[in-house]
mmCIF file as Biopython writes it, N, C-alpha, C and O atoms, coordinates in Angstrom:
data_model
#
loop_
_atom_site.group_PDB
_atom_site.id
_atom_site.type_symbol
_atom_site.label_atom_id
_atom_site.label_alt_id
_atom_site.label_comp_id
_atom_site.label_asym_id
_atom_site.label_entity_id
_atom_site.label_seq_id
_atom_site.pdbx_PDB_ins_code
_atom_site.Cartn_x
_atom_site.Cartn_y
_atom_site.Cartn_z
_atom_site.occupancy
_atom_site.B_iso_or_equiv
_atom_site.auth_seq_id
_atom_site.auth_asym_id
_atom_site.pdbx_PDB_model_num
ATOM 1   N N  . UNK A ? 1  ? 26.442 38.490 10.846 1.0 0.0 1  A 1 
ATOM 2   C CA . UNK A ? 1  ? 26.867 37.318 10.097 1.0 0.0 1  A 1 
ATOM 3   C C  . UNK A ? 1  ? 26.566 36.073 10.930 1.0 0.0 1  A 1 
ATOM 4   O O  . UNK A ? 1  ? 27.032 36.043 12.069 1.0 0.0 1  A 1 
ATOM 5   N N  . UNK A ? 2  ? 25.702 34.848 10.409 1.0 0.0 2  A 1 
ATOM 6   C CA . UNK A ? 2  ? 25.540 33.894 11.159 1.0 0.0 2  A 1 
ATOM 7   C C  . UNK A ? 2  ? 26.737 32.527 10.370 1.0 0.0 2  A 1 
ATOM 8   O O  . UNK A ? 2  ? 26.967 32.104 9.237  1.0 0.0 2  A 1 
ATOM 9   N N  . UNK A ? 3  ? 27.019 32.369 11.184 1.0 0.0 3  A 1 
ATOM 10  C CA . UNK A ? 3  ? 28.404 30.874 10.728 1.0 0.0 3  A 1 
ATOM 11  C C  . UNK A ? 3  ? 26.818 29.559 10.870 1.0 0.0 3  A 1 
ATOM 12  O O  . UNK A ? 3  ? 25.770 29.491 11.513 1.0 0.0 3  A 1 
ATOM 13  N N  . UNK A ? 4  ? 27.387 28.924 10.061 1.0 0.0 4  A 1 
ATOM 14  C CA . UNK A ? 4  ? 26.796 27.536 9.873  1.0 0.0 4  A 1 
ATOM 15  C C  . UNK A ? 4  ? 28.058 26.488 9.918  1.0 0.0 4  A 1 
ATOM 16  O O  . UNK A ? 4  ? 28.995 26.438 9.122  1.0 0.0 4  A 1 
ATOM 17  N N  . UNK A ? 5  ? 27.795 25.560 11.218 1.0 0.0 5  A 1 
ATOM 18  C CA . UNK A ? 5  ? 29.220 24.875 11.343 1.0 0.0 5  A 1 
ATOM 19  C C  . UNK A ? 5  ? 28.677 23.269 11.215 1.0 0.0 5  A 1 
ATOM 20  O O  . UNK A ? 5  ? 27.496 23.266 10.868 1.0 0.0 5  A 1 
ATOM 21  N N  . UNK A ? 6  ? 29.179 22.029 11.388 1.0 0.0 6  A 1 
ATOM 22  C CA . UNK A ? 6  ? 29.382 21.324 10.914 1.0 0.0 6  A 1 
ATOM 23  C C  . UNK A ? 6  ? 28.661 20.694 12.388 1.0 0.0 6  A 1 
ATOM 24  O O  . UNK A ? 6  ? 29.063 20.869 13.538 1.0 0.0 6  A 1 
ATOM 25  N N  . UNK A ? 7  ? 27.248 19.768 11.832 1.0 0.0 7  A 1 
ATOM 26  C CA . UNK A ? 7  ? 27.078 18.696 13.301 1.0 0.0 7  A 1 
ATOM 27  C C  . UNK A ? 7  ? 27.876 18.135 13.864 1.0 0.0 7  A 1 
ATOM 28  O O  . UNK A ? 7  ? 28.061 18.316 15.067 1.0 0.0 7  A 1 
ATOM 29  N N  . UNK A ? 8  ? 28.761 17.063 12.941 1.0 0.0 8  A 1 
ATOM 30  C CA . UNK A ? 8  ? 29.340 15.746 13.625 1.0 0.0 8  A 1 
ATOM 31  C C  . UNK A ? 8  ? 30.752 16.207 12.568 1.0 0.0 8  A 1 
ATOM 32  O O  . UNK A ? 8  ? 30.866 17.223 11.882 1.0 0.0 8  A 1 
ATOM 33  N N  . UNK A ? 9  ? 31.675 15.122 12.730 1.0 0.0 9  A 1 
ATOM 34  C CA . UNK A ? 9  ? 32.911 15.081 12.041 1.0 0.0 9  A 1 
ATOM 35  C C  . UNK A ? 9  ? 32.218 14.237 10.527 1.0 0.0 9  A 1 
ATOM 36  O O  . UNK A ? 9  ? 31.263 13.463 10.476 1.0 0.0 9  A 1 
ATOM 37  N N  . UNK A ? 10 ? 32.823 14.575 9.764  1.0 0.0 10 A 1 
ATOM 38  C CA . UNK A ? 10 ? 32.405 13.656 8.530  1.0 0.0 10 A 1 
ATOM 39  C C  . UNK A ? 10 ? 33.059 14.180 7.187  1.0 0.0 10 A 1 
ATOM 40  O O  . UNK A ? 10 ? 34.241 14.503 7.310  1.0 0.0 10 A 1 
ATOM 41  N N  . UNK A ? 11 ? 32.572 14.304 6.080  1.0 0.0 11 A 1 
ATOM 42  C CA . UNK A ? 11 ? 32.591 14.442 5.214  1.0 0.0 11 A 1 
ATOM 43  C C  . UNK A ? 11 ? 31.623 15.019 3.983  1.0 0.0 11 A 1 
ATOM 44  O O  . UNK A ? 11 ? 30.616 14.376 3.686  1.0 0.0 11 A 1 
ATOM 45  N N  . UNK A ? 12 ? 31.983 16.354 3.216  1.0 0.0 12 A 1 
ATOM 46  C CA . UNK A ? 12 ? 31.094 16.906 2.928  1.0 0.0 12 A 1 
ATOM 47  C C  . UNK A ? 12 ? 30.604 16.172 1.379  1.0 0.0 12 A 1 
ATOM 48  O O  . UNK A ? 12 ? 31.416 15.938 0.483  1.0 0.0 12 A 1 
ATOM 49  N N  . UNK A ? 13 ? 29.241 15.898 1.289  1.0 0.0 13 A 1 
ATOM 50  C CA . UNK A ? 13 ? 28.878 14.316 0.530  1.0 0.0 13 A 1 
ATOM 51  C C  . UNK A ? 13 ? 28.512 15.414 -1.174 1.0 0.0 13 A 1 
ATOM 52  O O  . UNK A ? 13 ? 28.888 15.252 -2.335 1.0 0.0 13 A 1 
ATOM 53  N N  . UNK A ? 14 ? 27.450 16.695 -0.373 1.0 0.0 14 A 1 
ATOM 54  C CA . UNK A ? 14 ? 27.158 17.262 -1.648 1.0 0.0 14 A 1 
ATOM 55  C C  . UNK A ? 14 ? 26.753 18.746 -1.364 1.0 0.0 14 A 1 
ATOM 56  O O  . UNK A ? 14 ? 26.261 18.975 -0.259 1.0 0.0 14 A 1 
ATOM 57  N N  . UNK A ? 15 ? 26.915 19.816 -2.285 1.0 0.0 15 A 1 
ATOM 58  C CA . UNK A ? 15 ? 26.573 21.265 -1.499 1.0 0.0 15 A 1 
ATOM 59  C C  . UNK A ? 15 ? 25.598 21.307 -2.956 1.0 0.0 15 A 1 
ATOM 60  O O  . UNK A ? 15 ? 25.760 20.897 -4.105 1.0 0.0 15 A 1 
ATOM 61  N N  . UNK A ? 16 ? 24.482 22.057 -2.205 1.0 0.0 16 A 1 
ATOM 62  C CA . UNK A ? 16 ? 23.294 22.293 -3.058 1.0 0.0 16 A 1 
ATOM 63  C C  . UNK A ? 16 ? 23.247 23.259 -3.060 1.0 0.0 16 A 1 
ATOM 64  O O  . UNK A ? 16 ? 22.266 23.730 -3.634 1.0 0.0 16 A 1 
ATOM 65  N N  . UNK A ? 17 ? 24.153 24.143 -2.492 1.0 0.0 17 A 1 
ATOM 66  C CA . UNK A ? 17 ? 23.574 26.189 -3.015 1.0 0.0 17 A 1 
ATOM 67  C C  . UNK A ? 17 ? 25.008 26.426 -3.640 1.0 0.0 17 A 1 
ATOM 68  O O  . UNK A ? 17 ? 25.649 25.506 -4.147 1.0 0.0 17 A 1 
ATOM 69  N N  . UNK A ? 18 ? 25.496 27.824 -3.562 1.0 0.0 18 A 1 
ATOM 70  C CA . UNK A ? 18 ? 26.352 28.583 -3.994 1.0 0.0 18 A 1 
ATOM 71  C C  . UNK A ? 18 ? 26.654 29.767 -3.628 1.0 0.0 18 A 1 
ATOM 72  O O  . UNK A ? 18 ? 25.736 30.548 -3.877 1.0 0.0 18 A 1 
ATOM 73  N N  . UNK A ? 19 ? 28.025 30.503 -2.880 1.0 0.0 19 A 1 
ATOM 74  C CA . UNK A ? 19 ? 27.913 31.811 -2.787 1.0 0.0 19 A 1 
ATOM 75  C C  . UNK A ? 19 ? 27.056 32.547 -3.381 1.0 0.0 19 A 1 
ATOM 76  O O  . UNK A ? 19 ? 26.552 32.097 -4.409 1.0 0.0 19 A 1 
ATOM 77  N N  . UNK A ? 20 ? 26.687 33.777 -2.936 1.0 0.0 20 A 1 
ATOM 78  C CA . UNK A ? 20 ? 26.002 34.324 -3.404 1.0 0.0 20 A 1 
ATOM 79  C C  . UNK A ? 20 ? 23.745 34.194 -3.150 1.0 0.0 20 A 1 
ATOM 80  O O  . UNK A ? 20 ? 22.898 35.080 -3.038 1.0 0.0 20 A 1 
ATOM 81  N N  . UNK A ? 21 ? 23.644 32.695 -3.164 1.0 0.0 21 A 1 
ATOM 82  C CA . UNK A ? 21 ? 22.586 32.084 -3.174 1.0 0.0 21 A 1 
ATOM 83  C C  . UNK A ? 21 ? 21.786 33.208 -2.099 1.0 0.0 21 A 1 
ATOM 84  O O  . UNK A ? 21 ? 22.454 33.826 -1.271 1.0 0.0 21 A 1 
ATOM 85  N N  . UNK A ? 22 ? 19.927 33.440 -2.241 1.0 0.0 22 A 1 
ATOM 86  C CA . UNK A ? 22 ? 19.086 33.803 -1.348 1.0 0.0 22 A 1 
ATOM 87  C C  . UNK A ? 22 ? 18.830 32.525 -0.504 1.0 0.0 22 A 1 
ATOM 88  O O  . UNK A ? 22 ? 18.178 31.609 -1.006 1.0 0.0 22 A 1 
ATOM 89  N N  . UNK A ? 23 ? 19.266 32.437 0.626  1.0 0.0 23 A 1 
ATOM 90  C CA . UNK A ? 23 ? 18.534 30.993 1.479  1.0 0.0 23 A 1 
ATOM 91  C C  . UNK A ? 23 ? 17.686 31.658 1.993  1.0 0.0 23 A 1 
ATOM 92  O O  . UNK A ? 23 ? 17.693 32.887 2.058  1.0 0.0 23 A 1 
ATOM 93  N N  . UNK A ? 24 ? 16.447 30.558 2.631  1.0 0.0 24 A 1 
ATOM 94  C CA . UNK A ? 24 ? 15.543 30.755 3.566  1.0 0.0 24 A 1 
ATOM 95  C C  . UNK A ? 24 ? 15.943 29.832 4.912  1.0 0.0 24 A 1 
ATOM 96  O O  . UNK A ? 24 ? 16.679 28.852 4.797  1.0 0.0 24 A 1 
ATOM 97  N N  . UNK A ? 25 ? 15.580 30.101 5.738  1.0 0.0 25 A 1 
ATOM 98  C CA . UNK A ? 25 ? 15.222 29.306 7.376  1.0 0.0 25 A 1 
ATOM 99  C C  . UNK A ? 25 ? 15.265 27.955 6.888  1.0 0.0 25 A 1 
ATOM 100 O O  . UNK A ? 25 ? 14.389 27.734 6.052  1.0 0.0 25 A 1 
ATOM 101 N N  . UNK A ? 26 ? 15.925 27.102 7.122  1.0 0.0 26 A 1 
ATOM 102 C CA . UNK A ? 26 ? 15.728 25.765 6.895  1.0 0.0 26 A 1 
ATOM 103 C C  . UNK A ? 26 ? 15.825 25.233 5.863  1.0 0.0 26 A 1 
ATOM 104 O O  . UNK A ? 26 ? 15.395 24.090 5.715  1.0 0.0 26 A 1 
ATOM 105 N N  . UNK A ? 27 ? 16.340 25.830 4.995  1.0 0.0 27 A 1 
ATOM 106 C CA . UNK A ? 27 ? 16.949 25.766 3.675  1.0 0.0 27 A 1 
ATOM 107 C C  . UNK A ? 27 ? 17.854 24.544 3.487  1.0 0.0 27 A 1 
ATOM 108 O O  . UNK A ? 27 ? 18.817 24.821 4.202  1.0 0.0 27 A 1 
ATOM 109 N N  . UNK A ? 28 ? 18.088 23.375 2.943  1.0 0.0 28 A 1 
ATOM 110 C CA . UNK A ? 28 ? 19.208 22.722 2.981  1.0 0.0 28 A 1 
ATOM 111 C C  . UNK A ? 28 ? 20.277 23.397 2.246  1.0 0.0 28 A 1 
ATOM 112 O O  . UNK A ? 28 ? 20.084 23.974 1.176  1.0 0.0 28 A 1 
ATOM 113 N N  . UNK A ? 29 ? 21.742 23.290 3.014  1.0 0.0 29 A 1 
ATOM 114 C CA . UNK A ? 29 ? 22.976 24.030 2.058  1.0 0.0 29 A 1 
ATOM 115 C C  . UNK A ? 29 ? 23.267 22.979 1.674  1.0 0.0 29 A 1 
ATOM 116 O O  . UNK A ? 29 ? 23.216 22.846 0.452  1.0 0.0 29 A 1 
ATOM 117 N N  . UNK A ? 30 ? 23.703 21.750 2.516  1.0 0.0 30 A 1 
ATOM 118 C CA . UNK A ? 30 ? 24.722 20.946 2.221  1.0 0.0 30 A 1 
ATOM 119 C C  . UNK A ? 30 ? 24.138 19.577 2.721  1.0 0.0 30 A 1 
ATOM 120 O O  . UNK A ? 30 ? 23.184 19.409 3.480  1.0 0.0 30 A 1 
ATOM 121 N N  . UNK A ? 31 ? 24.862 18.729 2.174  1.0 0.0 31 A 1 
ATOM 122 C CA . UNK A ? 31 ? 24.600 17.188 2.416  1.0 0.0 31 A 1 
ATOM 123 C C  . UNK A ? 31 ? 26.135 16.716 3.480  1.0 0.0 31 A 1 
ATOM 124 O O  . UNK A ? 31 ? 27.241 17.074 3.075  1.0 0.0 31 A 1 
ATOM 125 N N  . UNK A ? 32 ? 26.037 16.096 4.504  1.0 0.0 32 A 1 
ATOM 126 C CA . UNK A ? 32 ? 27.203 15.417 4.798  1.0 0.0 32 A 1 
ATOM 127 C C  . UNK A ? 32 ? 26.999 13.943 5.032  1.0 0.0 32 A 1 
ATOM 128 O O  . UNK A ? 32 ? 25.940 13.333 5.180  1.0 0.0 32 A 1 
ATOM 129 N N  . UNK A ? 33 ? 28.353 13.461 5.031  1.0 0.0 33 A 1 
ATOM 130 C CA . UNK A ? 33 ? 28.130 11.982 5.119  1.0 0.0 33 A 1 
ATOM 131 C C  . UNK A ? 33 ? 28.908 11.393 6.472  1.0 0.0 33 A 1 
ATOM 132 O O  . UNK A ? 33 ? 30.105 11.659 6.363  1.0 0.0 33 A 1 
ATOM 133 N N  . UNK A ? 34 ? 28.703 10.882 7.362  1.0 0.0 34 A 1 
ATOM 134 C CA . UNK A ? 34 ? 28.996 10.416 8.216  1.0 0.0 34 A 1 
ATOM 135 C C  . UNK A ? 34 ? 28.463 9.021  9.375  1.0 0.0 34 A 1 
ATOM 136 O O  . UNK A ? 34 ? 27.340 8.930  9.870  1.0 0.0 34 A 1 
ATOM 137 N N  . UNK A ? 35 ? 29.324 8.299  9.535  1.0 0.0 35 A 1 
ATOM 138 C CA . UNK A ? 35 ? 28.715 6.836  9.301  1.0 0.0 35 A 1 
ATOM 139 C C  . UNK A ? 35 ? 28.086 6.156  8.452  1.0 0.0 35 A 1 
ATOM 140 O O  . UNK A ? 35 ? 27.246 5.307  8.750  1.0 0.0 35 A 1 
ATOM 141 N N  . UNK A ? 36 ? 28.397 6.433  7.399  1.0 0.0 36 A 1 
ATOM 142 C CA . UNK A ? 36 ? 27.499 5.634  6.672  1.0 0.0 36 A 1 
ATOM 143 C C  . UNK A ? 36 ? 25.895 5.987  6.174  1.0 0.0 36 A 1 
ATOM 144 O O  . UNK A ? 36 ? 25.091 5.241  5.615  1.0 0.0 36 A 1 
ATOM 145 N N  . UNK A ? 37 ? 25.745 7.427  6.600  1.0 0.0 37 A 1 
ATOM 146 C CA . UNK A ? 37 ? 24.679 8.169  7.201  1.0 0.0 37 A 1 
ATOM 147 C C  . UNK A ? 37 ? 24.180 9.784  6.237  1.0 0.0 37 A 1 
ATOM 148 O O  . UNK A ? 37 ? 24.687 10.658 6.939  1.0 0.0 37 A 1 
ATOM 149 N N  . UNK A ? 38 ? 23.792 10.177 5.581  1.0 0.0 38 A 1 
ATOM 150 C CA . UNK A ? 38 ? 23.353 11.571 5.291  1.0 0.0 38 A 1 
ATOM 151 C C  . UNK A ? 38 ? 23.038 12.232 5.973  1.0 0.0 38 A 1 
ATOM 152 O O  . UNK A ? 38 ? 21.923 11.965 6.421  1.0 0.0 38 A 1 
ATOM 153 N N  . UNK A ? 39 ? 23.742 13.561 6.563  1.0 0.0 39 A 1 
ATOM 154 C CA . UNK A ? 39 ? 23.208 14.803 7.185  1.0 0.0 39 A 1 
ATOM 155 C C  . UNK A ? 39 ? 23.184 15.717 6.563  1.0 0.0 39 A 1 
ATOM 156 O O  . UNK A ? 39 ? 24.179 16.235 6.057  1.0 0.0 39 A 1 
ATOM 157 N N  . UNK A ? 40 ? 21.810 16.196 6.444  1.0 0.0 40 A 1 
ATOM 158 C CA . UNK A ? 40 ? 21.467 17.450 5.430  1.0 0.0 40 A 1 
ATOM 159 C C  . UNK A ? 40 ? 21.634 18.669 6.768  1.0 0.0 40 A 1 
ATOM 160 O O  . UNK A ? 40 ? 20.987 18.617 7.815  1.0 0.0 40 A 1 
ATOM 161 N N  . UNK A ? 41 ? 22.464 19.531 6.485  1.0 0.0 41 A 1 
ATOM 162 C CA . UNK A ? 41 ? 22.763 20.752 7.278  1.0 0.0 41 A 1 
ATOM 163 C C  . UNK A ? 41 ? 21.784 21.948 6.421  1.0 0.0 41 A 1 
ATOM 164 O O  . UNK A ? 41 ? 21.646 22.166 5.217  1.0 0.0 41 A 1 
ATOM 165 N N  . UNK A ? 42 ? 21.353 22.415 7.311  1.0 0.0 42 A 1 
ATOM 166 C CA . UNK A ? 42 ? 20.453 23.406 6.861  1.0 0.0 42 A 1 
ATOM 167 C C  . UNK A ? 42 ? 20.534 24.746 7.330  1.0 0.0 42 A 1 
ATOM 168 O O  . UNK A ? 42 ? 21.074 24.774 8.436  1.0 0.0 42 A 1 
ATOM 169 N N  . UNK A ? 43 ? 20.105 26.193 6.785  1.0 0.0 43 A 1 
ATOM 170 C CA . UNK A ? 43 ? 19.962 26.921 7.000  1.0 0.0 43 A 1 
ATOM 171 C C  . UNK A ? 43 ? 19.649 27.488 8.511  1.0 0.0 43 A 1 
ATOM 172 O O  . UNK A ? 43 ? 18.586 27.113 9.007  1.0 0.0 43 A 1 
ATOM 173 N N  . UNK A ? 44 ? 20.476 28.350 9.271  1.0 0.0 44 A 1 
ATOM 174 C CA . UNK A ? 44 ? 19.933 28.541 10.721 1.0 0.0 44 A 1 
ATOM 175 C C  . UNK A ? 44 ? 18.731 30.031 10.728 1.0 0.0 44 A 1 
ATOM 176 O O  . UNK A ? 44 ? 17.839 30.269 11.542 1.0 0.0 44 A 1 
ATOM 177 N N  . UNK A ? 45 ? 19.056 30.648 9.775  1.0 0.0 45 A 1 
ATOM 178 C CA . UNK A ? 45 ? 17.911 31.540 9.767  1.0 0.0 45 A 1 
ATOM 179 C C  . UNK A ? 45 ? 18.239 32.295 7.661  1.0 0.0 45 A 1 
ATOM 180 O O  . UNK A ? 45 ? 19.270 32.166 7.001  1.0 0.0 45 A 1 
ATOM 181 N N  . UNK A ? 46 ? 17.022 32.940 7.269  1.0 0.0 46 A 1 
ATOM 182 C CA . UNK A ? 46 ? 17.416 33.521 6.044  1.0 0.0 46 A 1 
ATOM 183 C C  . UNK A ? 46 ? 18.483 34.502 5.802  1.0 0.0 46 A 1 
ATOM 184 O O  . UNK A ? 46 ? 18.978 35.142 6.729  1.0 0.0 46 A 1 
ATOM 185 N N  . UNK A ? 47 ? 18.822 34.625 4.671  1.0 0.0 47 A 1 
ATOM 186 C CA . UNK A ? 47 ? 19.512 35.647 3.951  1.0 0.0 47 A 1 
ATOM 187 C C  . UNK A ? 47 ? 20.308 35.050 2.867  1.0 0.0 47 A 1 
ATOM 188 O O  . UNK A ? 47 ? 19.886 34.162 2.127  1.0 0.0 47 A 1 
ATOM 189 N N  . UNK A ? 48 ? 21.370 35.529 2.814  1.0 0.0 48 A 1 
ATOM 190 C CA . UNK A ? 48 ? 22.288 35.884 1.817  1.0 0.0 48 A 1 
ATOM 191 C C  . UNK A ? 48 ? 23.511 34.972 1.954  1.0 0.0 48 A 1 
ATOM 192 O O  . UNK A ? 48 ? 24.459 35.428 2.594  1.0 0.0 48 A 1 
ATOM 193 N N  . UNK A ? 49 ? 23.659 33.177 1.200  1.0 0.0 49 A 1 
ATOM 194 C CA . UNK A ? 49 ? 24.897 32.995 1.881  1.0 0.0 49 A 1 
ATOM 195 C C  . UNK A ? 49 ? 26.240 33.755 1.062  1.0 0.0 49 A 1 
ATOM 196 O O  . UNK A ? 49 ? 26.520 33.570 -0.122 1.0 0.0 49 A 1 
ATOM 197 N N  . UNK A ? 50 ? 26.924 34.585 1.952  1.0 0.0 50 A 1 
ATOM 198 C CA . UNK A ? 50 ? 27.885 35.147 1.383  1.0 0.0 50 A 1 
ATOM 199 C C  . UNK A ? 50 ? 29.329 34.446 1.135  1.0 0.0 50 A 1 
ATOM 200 O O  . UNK A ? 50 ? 30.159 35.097 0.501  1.0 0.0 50 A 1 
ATOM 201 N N  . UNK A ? 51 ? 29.684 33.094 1.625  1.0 0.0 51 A 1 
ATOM 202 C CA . UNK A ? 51 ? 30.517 32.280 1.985  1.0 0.0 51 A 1 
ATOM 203 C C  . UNK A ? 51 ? 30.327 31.022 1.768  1.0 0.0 51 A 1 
ATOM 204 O O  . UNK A ? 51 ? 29.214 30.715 2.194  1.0 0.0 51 A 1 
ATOM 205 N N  . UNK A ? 52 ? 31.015 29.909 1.192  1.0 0.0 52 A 1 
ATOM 206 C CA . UNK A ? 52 ? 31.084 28.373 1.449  1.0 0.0 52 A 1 
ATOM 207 C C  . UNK A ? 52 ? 32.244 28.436 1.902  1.0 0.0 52 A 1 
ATOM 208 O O  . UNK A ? 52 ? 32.912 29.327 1.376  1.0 0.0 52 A 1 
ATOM 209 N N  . UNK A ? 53 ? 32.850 27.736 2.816  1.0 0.0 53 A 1 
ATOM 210 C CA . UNK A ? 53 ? 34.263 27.425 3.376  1.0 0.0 53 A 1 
ATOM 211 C C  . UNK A ? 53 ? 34.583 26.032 3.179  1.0 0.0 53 A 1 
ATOM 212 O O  . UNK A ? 53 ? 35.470 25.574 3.899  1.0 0.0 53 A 1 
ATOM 213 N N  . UNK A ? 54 ? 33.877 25.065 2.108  1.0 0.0 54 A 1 
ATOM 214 C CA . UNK A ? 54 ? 34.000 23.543 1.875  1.0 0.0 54 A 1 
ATOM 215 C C  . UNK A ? 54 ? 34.278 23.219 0.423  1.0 0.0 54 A 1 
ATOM 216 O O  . UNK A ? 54 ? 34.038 24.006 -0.493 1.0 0.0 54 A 1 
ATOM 217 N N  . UNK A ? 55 ? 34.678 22.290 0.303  1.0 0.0 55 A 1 
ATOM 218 C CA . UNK A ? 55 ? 34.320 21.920 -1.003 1.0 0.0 55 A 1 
ATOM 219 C C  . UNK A ? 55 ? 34.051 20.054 -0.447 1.0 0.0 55 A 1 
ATOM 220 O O  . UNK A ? 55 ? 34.243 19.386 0.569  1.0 0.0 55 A 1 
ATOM 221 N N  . UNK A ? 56 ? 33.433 19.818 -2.033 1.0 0.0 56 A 1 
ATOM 222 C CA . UNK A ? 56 ? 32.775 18.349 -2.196 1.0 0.0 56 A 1 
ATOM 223 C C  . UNK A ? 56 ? 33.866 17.416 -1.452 1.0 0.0 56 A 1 
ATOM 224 O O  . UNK A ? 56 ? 35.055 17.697 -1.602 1.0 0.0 56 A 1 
ATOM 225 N N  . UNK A ? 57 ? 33.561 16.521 -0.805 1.0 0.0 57 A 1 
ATOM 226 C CA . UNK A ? 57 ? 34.754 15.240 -0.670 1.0 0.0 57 A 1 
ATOM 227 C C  . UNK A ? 57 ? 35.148 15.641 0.421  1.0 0.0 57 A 1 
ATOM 228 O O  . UNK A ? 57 ? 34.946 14.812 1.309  1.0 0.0 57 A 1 
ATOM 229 N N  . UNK A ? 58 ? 35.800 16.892 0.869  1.0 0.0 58 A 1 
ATOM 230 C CA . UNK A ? 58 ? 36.254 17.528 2.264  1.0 0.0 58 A 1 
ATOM 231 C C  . UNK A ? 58 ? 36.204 17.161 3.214  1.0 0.0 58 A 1 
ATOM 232 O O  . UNK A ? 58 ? 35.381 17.791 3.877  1.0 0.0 58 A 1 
ATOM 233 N N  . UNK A ? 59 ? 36.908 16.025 3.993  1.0 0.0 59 A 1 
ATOM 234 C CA . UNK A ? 59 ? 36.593 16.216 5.375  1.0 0.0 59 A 1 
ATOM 235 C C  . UNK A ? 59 ? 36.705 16.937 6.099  1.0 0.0 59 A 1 
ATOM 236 O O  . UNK A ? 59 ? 37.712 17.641 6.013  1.0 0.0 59 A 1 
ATOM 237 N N  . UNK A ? 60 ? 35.627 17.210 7.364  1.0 0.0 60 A 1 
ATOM 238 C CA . UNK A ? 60 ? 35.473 18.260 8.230  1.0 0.0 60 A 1 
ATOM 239 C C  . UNK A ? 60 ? 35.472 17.634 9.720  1.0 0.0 60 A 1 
ATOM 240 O O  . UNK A ? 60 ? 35.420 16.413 9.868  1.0 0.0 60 A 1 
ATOM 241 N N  . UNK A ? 61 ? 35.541 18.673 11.003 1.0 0.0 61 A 1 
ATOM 242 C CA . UNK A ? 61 ? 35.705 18.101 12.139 1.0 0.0 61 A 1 
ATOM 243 C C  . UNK A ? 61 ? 34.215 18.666 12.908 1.0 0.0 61 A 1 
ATOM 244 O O  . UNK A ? 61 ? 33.629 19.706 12.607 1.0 0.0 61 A 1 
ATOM 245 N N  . UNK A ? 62 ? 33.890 17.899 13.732 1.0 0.0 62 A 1 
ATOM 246 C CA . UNK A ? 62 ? 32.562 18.744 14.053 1.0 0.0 62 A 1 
ATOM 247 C C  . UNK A ? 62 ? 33.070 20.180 14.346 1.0 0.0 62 A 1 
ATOM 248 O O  . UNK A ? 62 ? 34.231 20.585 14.302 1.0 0.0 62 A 1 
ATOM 249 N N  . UNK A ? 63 ? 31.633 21.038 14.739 1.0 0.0 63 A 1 
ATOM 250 C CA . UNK A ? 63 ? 32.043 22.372 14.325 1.0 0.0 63 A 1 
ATOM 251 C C  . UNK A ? 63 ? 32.875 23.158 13.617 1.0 0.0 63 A 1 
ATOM 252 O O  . UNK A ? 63 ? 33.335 24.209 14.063 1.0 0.0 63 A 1 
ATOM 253 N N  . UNK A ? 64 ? 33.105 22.724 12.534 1.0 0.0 64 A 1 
ATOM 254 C CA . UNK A ? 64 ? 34.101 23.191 11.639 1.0 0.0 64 A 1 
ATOM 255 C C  . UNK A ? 64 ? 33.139 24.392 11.024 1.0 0.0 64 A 1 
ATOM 256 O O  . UNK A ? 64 ? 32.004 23.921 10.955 1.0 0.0 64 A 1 
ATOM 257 N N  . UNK A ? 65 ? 33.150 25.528 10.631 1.0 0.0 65 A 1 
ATOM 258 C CA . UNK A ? 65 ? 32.695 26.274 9.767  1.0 0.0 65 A 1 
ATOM 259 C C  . UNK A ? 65 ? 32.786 25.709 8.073  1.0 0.0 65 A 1 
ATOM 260 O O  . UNK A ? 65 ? 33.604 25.240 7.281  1.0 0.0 65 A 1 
ATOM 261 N N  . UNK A ? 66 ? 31.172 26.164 8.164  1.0 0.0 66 A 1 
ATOM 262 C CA . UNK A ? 66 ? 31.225 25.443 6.706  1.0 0.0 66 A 1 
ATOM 263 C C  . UNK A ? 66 ? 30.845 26.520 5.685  1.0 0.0 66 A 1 
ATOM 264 O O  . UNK A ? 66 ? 31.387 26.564 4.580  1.0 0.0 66 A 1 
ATOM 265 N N  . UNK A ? 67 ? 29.811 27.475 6.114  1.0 0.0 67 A 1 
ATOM 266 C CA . UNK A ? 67 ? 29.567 28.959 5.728  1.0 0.0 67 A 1 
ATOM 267 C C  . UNK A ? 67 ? 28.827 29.756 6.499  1.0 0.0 67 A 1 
ATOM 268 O O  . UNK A ? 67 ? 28.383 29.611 7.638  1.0 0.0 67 A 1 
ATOM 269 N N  . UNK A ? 68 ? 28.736 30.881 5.478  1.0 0.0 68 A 1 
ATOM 270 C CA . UNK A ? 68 ? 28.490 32.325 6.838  1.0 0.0 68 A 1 
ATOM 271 C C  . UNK A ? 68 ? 26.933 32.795 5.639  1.0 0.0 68 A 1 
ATOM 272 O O  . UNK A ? 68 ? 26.763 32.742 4.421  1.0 0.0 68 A 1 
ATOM 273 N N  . UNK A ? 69 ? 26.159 33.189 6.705  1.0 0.0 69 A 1 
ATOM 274 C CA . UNK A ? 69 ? 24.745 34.074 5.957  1.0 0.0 69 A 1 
ATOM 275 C C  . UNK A ? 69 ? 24.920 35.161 6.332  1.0 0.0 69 A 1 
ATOM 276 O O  . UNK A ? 69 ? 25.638 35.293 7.324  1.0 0.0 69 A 1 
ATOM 277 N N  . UNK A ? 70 ? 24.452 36.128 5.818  1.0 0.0 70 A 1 
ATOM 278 C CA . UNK A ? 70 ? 24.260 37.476 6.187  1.0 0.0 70 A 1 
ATOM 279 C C  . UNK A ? 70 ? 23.070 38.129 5.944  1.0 0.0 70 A 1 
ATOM 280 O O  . UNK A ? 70 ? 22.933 39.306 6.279  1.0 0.0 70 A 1 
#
């Protein structure tokens, strides 16, 4: 299981997949917003995300788990 955690502290702006989803390597999951700023968090390697641990609006702390691939 690989965790996908959170760059910076912020806020989660927009999620573009869904449990369940096939990602690839570099896949964008999620959009965050911080400073004023978009960080697209992306995929750390392929598979299966089996997990979101966010929802829209959410603030998060850096490294926060945001989801898990398998």
């Amino acid at each position: 299981m690989v965790k996908v955690l959170a760059p910076m502290s912020g806020n989660i702006w927009k999620i573009l997949v869904s449990e369940g989803t096939q990602v690839k390597e570099d896949d964008e999951l999620l959009i965050m917003e911080a400073m004023k700023m978009e960080i697209p968090v992306t995929a750390p390697k392929s598979g299966l995300l089996v997990s979101l641990k966010v929802k829209e609006g959410e603030p998060v702390e850096a490294d926060a788990l945001l989801a898990e691939i398998k």
